[in-house]
Structures are given as C-alpha cells and as structure tokens.
N, C-alpha and C positions, 0 to 999 in steps of 0.2 A: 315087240315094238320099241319098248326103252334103252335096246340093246342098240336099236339101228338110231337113234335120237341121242345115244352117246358118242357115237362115232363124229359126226362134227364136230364135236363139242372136244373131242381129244385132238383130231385133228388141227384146229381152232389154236389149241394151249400151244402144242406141237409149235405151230408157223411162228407163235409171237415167242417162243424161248428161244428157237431159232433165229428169229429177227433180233432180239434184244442180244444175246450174243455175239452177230456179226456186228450190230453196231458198237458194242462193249471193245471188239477188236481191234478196231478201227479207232476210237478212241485212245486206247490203251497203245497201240502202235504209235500213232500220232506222237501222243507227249512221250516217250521212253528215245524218240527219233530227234526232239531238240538237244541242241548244246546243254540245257539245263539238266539235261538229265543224260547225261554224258558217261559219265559213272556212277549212274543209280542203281538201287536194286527197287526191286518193286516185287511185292508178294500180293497178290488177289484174290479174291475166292468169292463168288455168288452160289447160292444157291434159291430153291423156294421156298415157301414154308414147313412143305415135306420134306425136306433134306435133301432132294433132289438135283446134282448139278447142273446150275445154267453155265458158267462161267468160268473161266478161271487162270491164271498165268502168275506160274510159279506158288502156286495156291499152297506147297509145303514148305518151302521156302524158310526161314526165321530170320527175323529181320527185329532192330527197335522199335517196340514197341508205342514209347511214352505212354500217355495217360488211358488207352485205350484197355490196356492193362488193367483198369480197375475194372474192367467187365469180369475180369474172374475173381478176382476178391470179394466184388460187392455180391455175387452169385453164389458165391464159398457161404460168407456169412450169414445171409439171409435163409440157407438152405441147414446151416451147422448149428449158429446159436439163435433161430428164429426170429421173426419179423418183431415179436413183442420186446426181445429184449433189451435190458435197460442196464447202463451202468450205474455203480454208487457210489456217493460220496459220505464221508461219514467224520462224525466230531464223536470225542472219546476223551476220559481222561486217567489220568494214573494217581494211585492217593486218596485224602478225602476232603471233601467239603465240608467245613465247620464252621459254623455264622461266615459265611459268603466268601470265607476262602479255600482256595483250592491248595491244600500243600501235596501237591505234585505234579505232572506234566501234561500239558494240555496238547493233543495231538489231533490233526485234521491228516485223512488218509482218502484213497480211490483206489478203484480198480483200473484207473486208463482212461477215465471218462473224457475223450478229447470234443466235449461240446460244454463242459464247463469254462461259465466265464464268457460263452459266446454270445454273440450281437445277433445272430442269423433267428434265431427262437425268442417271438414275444416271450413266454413264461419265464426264460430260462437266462435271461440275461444276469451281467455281472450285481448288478443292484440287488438286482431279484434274492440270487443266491446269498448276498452279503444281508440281507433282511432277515434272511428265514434262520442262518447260521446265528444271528445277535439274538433275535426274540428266544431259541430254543437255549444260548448261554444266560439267558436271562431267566427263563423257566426254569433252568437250574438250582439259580440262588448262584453262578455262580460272582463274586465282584470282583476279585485280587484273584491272582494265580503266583502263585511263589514260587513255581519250577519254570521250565522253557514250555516254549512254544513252538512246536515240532509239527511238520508237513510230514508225514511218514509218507515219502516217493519209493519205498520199495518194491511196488508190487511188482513192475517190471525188473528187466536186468539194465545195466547201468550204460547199455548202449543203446543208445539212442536215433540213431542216423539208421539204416542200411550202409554197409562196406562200402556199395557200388556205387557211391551218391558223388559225383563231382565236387572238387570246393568249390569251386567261386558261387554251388548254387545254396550249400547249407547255411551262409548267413541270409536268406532272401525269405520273403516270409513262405514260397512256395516249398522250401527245404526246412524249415521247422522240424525239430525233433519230437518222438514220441518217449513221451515221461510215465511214470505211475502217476502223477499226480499233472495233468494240464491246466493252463489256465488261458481264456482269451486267445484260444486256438493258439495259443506259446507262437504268435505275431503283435505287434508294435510299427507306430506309424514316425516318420519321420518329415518334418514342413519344411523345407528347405529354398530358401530364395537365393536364385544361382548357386553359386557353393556354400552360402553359409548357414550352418546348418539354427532353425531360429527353434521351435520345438520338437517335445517330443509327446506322443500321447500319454505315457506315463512314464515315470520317471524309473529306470532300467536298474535294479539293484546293483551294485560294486562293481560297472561296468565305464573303463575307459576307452574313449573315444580317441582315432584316428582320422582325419578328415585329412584325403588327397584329392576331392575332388576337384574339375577344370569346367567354366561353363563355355557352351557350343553347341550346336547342332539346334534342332529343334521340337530332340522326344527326349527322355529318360533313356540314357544307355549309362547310367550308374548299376555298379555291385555293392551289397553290404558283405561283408565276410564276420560273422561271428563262429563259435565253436560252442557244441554243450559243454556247462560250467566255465569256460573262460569269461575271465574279466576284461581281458582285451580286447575290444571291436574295433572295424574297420570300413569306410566307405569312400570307395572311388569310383572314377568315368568321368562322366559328362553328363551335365544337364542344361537346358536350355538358361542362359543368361535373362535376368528382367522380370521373372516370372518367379512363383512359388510354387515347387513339385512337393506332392507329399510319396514317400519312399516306404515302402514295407518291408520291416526285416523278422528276423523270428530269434525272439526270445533267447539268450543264453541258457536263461536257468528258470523256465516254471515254476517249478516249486517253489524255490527261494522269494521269486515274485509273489504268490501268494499269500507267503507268509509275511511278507513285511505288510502287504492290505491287508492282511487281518490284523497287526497290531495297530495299525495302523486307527484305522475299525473299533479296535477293543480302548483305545487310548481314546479315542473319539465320545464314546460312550465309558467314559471314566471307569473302565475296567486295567487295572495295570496289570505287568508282567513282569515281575521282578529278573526272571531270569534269560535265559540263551535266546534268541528267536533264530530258528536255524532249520535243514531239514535233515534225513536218515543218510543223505548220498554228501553231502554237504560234510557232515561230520564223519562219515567213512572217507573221503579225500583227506582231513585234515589227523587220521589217522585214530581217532576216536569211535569209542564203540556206543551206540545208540540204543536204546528197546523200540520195537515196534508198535504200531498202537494197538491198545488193548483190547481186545472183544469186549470184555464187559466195561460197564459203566460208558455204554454209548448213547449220547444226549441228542443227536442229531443223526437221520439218515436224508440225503437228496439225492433224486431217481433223475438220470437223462432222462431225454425221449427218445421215445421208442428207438429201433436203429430201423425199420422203414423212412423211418423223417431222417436219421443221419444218412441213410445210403441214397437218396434224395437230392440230397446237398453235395455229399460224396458226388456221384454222377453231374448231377447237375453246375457245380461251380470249380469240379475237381482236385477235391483237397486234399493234400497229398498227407494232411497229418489223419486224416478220416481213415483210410487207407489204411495206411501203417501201422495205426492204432488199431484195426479190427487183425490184421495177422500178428500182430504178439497178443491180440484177447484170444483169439483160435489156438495159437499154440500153448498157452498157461489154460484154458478152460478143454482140451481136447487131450492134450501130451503135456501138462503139464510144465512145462519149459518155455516162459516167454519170450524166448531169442526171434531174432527175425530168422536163421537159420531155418529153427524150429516150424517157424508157421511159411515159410517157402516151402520145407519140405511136406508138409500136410497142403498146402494149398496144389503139391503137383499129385501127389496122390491120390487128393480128392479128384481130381480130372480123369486123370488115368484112370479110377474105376468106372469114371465116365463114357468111358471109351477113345478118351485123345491120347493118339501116339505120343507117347515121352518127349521123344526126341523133337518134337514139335513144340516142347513149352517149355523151355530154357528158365525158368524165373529167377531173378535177381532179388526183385522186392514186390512191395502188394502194388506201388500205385506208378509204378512206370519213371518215373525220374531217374531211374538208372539207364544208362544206354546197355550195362550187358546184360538187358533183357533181351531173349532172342526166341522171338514167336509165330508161327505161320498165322498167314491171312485163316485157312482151312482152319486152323484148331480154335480160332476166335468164332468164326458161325457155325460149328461144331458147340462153343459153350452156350453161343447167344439160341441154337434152334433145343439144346437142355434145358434154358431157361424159360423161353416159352413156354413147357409144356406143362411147369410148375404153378406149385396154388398160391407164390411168392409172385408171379410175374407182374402181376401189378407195380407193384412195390419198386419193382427194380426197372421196369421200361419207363415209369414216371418221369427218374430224375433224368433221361434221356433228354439233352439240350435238340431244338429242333435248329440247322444249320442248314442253310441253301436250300431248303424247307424240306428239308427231309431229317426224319428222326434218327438221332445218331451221336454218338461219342466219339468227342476227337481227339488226338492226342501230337504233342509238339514239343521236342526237343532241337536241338541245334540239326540243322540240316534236312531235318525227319517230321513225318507227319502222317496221322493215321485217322483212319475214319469206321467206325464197324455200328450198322444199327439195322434196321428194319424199315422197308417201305414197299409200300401199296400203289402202284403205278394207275393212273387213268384206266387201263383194262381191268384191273382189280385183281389184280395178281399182286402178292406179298413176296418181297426179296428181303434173306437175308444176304448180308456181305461184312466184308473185311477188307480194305485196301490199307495195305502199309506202303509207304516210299522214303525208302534212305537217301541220304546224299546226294539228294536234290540241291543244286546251287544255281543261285540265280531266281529271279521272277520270283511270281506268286505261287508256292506250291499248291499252297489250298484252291486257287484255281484251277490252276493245273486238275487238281483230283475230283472239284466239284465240275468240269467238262467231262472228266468221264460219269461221274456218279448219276451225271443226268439224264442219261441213257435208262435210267431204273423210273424215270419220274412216269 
C-alpha cells in the first residue's frame, strides 16, 4: 500500500521540476535575447537538495566569478581550521625591566588577525583592544622603554594584494591589503565637500596626498589609488558638488598605522619611547635587519572571535580582506607558506577531492575581486550542496545576505554579476543554484537575474 501512495507523490515532484525548468527556460532565453546581453556569457546551474538536476545552461561553463567566490573560501576555512578558531595578537619584549624600565624592544605582533581594530564586534573594537594592551603594560611595571617600538608584521610574506587585483581597485577600501599585522580592517574614511577634501578618520601615517578630483553628477564615481607601503596617495573622479561624501580608501601600511596609535597611547599615559617606532617590513625596505618578536617574555595575548562570527561578516557584508586573510592563514597553518599562491592552490585541491572538476575552478584569489577567476555555475552548487551536508553549515548559510527574498550571495564586478544560494519555493521544494553573467551591458543586471531567479520562489 505505501508503494502505491508513493507514486503520486513522485509523479507530483516529477511535474513541478519539469514546470520550474520550462519556466527557468523561458526566462533564461528571454534576457540572453536583449541587446543587453548581446555579448554575454551566462553560466547556470539548478539543482535540489539531493544534487539532483533541475536546470541548467552552460552549467560548466567558467565565467567571473566576483564575490560569490567567497562561498569556497569561507567553506575551505570553516571545514580546515574550524568554526572555534581564533587569531592572536600578542605584546612581547626584548631585554629587562628594572625599576619600570624596559632596556630593550617592545614588539606587538599577529598571526593575520584581520578583525583587529574592527568596528563590526561590540567586544573587539579599536578602544577595547587599546585598554586591555595599556592595563597588561602596566601590570608589567613597564614605564620607559629605551629601545624601539616594533609591530613585528612578519608573519605573512610581503605581498599583500593578490596579482590579479586590478589598480584602480587596490586604493578603495574594498581592495585593502592583507598584512601580518591589520588594523581597522587596513580602511580609512575620507569627508569630502565637492572636491575639497576637509577630513580624514585618522590621520594616515607618511602619506601624501594627490587631489584631482572634479565635482558633477549626482553619486560618487571617485577612485582612491594607494599602493602597500607607498607614501604617495591619490583621489580622482567625480563627486556630486554642494554636498559632503564620505570616501573609503584602504590603508597603505597597517602596521605602521598601528604603531604610531600605540605610541601614540603610550605617550598618552606617560609611558615614553626613546627609540625607533617602526615595523619588521618597514625596516627591511629601508634595508635594515630587524629581530622578530620574542616568544618569551610575552605580557599580553588578544584572541579574535571566533571565525564562525568572521565568516559571518565575510559572507554577509563581503569583505574582501576577510577573505584573503583566511587563504594565506590556510596556506601558513596547512603548507606552511603564506603566499596567496600557496593558499589558491590548497583552496583547489581541497575541492577537487571534493569531487569538482579542476578544470571548473580556475581560482585567482579567495574573495573574487579578480576578474581572472574563471568558475562554472555547476562547480559552485556542487560546493554549496558539500556544505550542506556538514556539521559547519550553520555557521556558514547565516552570513548568507537575504536579496529579492531569497537566500543568496552575490557577487559584482564591472559588467559581471553572480548570485549562488539556496531556496525553498511555496511547494517546499529546496533549490540549490548558481547563475553567473559576464558582460552584461546596459540596464539593471541584477534585475535581469532576479526575473529569472524567481521562477525558484
């Protein structure tokens, strides 16, 4: 009897994946048949919750990614170095301390921690951490320091970008570099009334300013241009005349930044520093040899939070330094070698024993800002129906932003737009998908792809 009382019920699934398909079709034919998409490429891929194909056009396809991209990094990480863990930051010195002074070098160091200094976390904000770092040099004894004052940013290697990053996007705060040592998500705010630029959120260590802006229009279409470690900045375009726009750029030098707020800090609370205030990359540019900070005599340790809460924010506000920071922690805590190379290549071979075709997952970097990431629709609900199945999945479908009311990650570079998540339609059927579209010109892409996506609602 249960065998005959299944048969509707498959039949039933049967008719609605065959309806939701023709109408996906139809859809999907519709917008690839405007001028806007004249010379698109479009990659697709539905399937169910079983892995099962509903859907799909050009589903292998590899296509720009942008930030959808980070569905495999944040799934790498959560699954590599687990949901509990946590970066560190640490205070250390060289020398001794003898009636409250320190004769020798007072060194702050990390392992990559890119949510220090952040605003995003009650606990963990910039004050927070500048309180716990004084009271713990105070529990020292220590008052004077007689040597330098040293950010030890080594833990990383000295590149910082991904290769494949565009300029005009590295001085923006979405291009932000990943350092050993971050600060304030290594972004900076600009207020700017028509072109003249009036402040700045903090004041930018040994860095000169360029100002070619022109005011017009009536959004922000200004660029910042900085470089890691340059002293030279840049800001052009257009901003609306009469008004004050605030501008977000990222950071030249982190660490350096840090370190002037802490003597800053220490000069505040009548601690002096007699000597250098500098950091480990800072003095290998200027051809000098540095020590690292010391393991012992370590006076201070501060824990991020968790990386559930970072891959969170990672997904949910998509930070490209969140990102980038967890494939050079994969590649120093897995292979030892914190290159972005390094953690590309573990982030493809972690998939591949996954079961996704190689040739499917091109990767450039962790968080999609490169255009030559080249990814099929297929190999992204291939990772998202992996992640599902895990005891992480929580964690990681959270920070899924909800768009056109459907749960999903989007991603948006120039001409390109991508969308990959999960949804439950009115009959109670679960889809996952993947739509990627390049070279879309014209109109609203994101319309464009939320008319087909609503075929899933």
């Amino acid at each position: 009897m249960k065998y005959f009382l299944l048969i509707p019920l498959i039949i039933s699934q049967s008719y609605f994946s065959q309806t939701v398909s023709a109408d996906l079709d139809k859809s999907v034919k519709e917008m690839m048949s405007t001028s806007n998409a004249l010379a698109a490429n479009l990659s697709f891929y539905v399937s169910d919750e079983n892995g099962n194909l509903v859907y799909e056009y050009n589903g292998n396809k590899g296509l720009s990614t942008a930030s959808t991209q980070k569905i495999f990094t944040s799934a790498t990480a959560l699954e590599t170095l687990g949901k509990d863990y946590q970066f560190k930051t640490t205070a250390s010195y060289s020398g001794k301390i003898s009636n409250g002074n320190l004769d020798g070098d007072f060194y702050i160091t990390s392992n990559g921690d890119p949510t220090l200094g952040s605003w995003r976390y009650e606990d963990y904000k910039p004050e927070k951490f500048k309180q716990k770092l004084l009271e713990a040099i105070k529990k020292s004894g220590i008052k004077k320091i007689t040597g330098n004052l040293i950010v030890d940013d080594s833990y990383f290697d000295f590149q910082s970008t991904p290769g494949g990053w565009p300029w005009n996007d590295l001085g923006n705060y979405y291009g932000a570099g990943t350092f050993g040592v971050n600060w304030k998500e290594n972004q900076f705010d600009i207020n700017i009334n028509g072109n003249q630029i009036k402040s700045y959120s903090y004041d930018l260590q040994n860095v000169n300013w360029i100002n070619e802006l022109k005011t017009g229009g009536s959004s922000d279409q200004s660029l910042i241009f900085t470089a890691p470690h340059s002293e030279t900045a840049m800001i052009n375009g257009m901003l609306p005349a009469g008004k004050v726009t605030t501008v977000s750029g990222a950071t030249p030098n982190p660490p350096m930044q840090l370190a002037a707020e802490i003597k800053k800090l220490l000069d505040e609370n009548g601690i002096s520093v007699s000597g250098k205030v500098t950091t480990y990359y800072n003095e290998k540019l200027e051809g000098k040899s540095v020590s690292k900070a010391p393991t012992q005599n370590q006076i201070f340790e501060y824990k991020s939070p968790t990386l559930d809460k970072i891959v969170y924010w990672l997904m949910r506000k998509s930070i490209n330094l969140y990102a980038e920071t967890l494939i050079k922690t994969i590649a120093k805590e897995k292979r030892n070698n914190p290159s972005f190379e390094t953690g590309i290549d573990f982030l493809k071979d972690f998939w591949k024993a996954k079961g996704i075709n190689a040739t499917m997952i091109n990767f450039a970097d962790g968080s999609g800002l490169s255009p030559q990431n080249y990814v099929s629709a297929k190999a992204q609900v291939q990772a998202l129906l992996y992640s599902k199945k895990q005891n992480w999945f929580d964690a990681f479908h959270e920070g899924f932003p909800t768009q056109n009311g459907i749960k999903m990650k989007s991603g948006t570079i120039k001409d390109s737009k991508s969308f990959a998540g999960y949804q439950t339609s009115k009959s109670g059927k679960t889809y996952v998908f993947s739509i990627i579209l390049n070279n879309y010109q014209g109109g609203s892409i994101s319309n464009a792809l939320f008319k087909v996506l609503d075929n899933l609602k």
